[in-house]
C-alpha positions in Angstrom: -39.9 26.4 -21.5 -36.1 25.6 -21.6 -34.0 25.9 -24.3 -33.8 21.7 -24.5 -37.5 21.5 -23.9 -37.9 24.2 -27.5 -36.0 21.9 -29.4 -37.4 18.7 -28.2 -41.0 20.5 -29.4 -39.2 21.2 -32.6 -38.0 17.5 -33.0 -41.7 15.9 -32.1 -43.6 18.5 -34.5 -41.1 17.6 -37.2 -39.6 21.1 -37.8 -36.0 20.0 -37.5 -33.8 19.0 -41.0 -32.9 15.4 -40.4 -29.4 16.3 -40.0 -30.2 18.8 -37.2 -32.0 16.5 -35.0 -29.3 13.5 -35.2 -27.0 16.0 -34.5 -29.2 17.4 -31.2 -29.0 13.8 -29.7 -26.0 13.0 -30.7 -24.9 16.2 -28.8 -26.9 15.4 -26.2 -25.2 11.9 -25.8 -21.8 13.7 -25.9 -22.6 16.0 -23.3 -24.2 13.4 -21.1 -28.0 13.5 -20.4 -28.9 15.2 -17.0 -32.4 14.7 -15.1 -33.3 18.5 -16.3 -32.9 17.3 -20.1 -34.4 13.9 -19.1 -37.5 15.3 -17.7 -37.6 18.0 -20.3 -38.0 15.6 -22.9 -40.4 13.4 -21.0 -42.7 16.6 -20.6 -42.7 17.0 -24.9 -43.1 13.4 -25.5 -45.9 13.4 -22.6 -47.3 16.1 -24.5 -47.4 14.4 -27.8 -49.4 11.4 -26.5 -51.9 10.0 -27.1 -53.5 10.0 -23.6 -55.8 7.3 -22.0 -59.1 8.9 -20.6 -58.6 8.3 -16.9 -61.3 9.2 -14.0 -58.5 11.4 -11.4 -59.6 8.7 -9.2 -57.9 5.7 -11.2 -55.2 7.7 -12.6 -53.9 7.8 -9.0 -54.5 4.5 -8.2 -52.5 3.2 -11.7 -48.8 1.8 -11.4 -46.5 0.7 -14.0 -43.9 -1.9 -13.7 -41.4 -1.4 -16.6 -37.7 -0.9 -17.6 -36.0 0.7 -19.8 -34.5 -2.2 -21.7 -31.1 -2.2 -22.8 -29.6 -4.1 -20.4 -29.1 -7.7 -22.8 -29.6 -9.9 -19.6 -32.2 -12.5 -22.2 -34.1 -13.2 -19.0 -38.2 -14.2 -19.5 -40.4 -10.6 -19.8 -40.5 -10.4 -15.6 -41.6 -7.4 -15.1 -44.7 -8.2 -17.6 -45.3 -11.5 -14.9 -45.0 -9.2 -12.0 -47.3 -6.2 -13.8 -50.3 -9.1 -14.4 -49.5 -10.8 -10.7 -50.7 -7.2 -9.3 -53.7 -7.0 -11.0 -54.6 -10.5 -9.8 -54.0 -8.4 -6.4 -56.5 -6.0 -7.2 -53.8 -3.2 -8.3 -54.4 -1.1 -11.4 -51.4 -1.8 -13.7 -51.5 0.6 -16.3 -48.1 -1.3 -18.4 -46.4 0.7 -21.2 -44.5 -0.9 -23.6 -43.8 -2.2 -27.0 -42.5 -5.1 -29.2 -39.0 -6.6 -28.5 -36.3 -3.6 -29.5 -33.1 -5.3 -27.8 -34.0 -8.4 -26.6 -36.0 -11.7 -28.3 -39.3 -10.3 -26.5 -40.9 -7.1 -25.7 -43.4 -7.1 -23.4 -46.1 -7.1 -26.7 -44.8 -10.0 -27.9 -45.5 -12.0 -24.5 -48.6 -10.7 -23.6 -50.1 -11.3 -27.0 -48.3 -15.3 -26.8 -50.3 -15.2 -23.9 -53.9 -14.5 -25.6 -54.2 -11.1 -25.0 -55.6 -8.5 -27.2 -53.2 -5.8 -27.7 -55.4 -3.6 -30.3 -57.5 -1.7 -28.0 -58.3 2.5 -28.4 -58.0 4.3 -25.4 -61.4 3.9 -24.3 -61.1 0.0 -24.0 -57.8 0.3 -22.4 -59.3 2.1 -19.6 -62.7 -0.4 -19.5 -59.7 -3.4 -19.0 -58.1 -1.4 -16.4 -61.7 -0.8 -14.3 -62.8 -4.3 -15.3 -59.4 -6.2 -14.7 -56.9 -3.8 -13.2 -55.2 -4.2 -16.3 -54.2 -2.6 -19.5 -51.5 -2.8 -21.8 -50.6 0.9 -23.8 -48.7 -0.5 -26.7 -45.9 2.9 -27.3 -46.0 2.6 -31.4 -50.3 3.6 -31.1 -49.6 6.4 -28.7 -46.4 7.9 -29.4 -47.3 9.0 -33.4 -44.2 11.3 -33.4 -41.7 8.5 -33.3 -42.9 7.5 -36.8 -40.7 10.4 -38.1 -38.1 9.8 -34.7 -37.5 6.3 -35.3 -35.6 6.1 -38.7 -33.3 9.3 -37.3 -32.5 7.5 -33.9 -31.6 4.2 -36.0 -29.5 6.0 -38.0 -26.9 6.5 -34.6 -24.8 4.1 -34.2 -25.2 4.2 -30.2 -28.0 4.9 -27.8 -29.8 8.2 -27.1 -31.9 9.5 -24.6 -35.0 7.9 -26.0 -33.6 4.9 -24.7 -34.4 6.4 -21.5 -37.7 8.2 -22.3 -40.3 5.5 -22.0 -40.6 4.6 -18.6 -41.2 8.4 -17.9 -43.8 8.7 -20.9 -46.7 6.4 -19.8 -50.1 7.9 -21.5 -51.9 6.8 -18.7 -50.0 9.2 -16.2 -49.4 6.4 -14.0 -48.4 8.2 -10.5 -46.9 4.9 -9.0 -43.6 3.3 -10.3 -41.3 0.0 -9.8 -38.5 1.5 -13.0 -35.8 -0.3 -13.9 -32.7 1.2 -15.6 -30.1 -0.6 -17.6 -26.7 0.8 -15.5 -26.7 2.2 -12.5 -25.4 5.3 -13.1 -29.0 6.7 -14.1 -30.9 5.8 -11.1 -30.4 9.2 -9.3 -30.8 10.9 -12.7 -34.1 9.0 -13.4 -35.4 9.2 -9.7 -35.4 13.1 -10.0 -36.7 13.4 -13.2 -39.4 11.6 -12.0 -39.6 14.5 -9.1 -39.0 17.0 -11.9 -42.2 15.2 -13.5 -44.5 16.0 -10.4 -44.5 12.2 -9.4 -46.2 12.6 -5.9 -46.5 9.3 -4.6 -44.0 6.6 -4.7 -41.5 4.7 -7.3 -38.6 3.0 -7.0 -35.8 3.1 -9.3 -33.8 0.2 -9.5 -30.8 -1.2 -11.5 -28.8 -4.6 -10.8 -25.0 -4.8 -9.9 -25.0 -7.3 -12.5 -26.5 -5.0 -15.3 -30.2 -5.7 -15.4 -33.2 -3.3 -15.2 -34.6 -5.2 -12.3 -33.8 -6.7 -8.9 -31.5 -9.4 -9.5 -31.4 -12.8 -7.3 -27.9 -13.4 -8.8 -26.3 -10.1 -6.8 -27.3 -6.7 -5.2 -29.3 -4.1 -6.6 -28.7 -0.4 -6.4 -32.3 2.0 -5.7 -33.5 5.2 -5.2 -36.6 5.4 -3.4 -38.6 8.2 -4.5 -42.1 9.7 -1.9 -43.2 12.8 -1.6 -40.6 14.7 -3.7 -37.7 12.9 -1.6 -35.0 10.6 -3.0 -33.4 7.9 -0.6 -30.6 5.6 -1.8 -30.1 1.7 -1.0 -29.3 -1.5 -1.5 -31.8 -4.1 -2.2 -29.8 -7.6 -1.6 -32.1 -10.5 -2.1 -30.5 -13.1 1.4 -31.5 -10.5 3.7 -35.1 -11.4 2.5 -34.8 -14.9 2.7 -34.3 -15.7 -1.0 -32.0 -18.2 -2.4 -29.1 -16.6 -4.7 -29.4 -17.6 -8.2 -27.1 -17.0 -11.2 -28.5 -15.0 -14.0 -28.9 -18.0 -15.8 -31.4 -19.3 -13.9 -33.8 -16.7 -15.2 -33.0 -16.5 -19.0 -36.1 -16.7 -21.3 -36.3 -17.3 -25.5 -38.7 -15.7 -28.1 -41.9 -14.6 -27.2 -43.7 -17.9 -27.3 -40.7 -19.4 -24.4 -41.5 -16.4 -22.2 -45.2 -16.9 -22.4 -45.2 -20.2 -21.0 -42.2 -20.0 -18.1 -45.4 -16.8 -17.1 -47.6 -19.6 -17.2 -45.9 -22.0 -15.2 -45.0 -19.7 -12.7 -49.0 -18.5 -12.5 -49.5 -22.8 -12.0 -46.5 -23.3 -10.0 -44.5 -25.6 -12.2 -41.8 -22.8 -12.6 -38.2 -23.3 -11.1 -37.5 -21.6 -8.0 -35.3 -19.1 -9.4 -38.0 -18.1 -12.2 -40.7 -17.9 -9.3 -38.3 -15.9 -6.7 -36.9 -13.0 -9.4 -41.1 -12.6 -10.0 -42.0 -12.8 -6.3 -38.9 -10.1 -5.2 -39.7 -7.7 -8.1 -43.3 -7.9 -7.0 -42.9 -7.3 -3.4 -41.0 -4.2 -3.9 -44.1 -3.0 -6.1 -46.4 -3.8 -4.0 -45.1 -1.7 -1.6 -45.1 1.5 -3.9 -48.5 0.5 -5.0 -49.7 0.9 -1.0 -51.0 -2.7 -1.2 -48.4 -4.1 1.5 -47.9 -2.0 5.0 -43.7 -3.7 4.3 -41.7 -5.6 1.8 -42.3 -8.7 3.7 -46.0 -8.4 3.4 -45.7 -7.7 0.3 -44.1 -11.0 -0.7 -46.0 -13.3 1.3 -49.2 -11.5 -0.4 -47.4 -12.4 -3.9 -46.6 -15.7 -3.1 -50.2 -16.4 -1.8 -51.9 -14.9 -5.2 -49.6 -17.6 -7.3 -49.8 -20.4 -4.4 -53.7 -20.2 -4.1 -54.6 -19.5 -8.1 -55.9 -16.2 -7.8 -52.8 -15.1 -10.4 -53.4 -17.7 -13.0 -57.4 -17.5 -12.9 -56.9 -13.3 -13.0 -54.7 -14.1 -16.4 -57.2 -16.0 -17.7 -59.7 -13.0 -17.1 -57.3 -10.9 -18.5 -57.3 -12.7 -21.9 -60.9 -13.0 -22.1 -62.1 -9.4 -21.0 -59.3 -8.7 -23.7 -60.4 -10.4 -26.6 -64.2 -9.2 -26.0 -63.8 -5.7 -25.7 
């Protein structure tokens, strides 16, 4: 065990004086966060789970589509459309999250705006994922340390690396990843901390050029695509796949009742063309880590049919109900 690892065990068992553990991240900040103390910190908070009884079987199969928030774009919950447009695809989209933190809607808020049951233990979390492909692990009922974390980390007056931590942290040890960051200059950081992590299949690690944890139709996107233990960098830029450039605007959502029903229009195509597109790209690209697609351009015309044809908007529906009865 490292030396950051020890204290980060200290810090989750609540052994450190107040005072120390503010002053371990704000060191940590000061010194800049590398993948070692990233992953480090992953592995304790991993630890201190509560975990999701997954068959080997499904806990390869899962993928989770999430960012790290942060980046103050206001744009609709897409990666919470995209995560529910793969389980109409018959993906297993084990989605970690939480209630809105820095923007007007965590992906909580939406899904429950949508109908969906968010107050499930473990053992109906993993029924929805065999019955649905779909499960939503809310972070405040399986992260217990941060009851003791939170009031220390709110007490710093900028961001730490828990801002980072909970894309890396999902309780259902999803293998499969579409991550978004909120700057670029943590996508190599966060694609070998995932390697670090034993991450054997594939992820993608994405951040905007225009400052959004997810592939942008308004300008390029930076990547690191992670299989097999081996990082390649690129540039995602949405023209080259036939999509129509759109300004961020385009895509901006409202509280968690607005971004519930842009979801719904785009699962009953009455969505604007931007608001469909930024799903459909996001999508593709996660469709290809998932395995689903043999290419990206599969993988959007296998999107685009699931929200074309219904399947998306009736697998929603499903969703809500297998939710709400378990």
């Amino acid at each position: 065990m490292t030396k950051t690892e020890e204290q980060f065990e200290q810090l989750f068992e609540n052994r450190l004086s107040t005072d120390k553990a503010r002053q371990f991240l704000i060191d940590l900040y000061k010194k800049g966060e590398t993948f070692d103390d990233i992953a480090d910190a992953s592995r304790v908070m991993r630890r201190h789970s509560v975990k999701l009884p997954l068959s080997d079987t499904l806990q390869e199969k899962a993928i989770d589509v999430v960012g790290t928030g942060g980046d103050k774009s206001g744009s609709f919950n897409i990666s919470t459309t995209v995560s529910l447009l793969l389980a109409s695809l018959g993906c297993v989209v084990a989605k970690h999250g939480n209630r809105s933190i820095t923007s007007n809607s965590g992906s909580a808020d939406a899904l429950e705006a949508l109908g969906i049951n968010l107050n499930l233990d473990p053992k109906a979390q993993v029924k929805m994922l065999e019955e649905t492909g779909f499960c939503f692990i809310f972070a405040m009922n399986h992260h217990p340390a941060m009851k003791h974390i939170m009031p220390i980390r709110k007490s710093i007056d900028h961001r730490t690396i828990f801002n980072l931590l909970g894309p890396l942290t999902n309780p259902a040890g999803a293998k499969k990843y579409l991550l978004g960051v909120f700057d670029p200059v943590y996508i190599t950081k966060m694609a070998k901390a995932l390697v670090a992590l034993d991450i054997k299949n594939r992820a993608f690690v994405v951040s905007s050029d225009d400052g959004m944890d997810e592939i942008s139709l308004a300008t390029t996107t930076q990547f690191a695509y992670v299989e097999n233990g081996t990082i390649s960098p690129g540039i995602i830029d949405p023209a080259s796949y036939g999509f129509k450039m759109a300004s961020k605007e385009a895509i901006l959502g409202g509280n968690a009742k607005d971004n519930a029903l842009i979801t719904k229009n785009i699962f009953e195509n009455r969505a604007t063309d931007a608001q469909r597109d930024i799903v459909l790209i996001n999508a593709g690209f996660a469709l290809f880590v998932e395995g689903k697609a043999g290419d990206i351009n599969e993988a959007f015309e296998m999107a685009r049919m699931a929200l074309e044809s219904g399947r998306a908007k009736e697998h929603l529906e499903k969703i809500a109900k297998v939710s709400n009865q378990l």
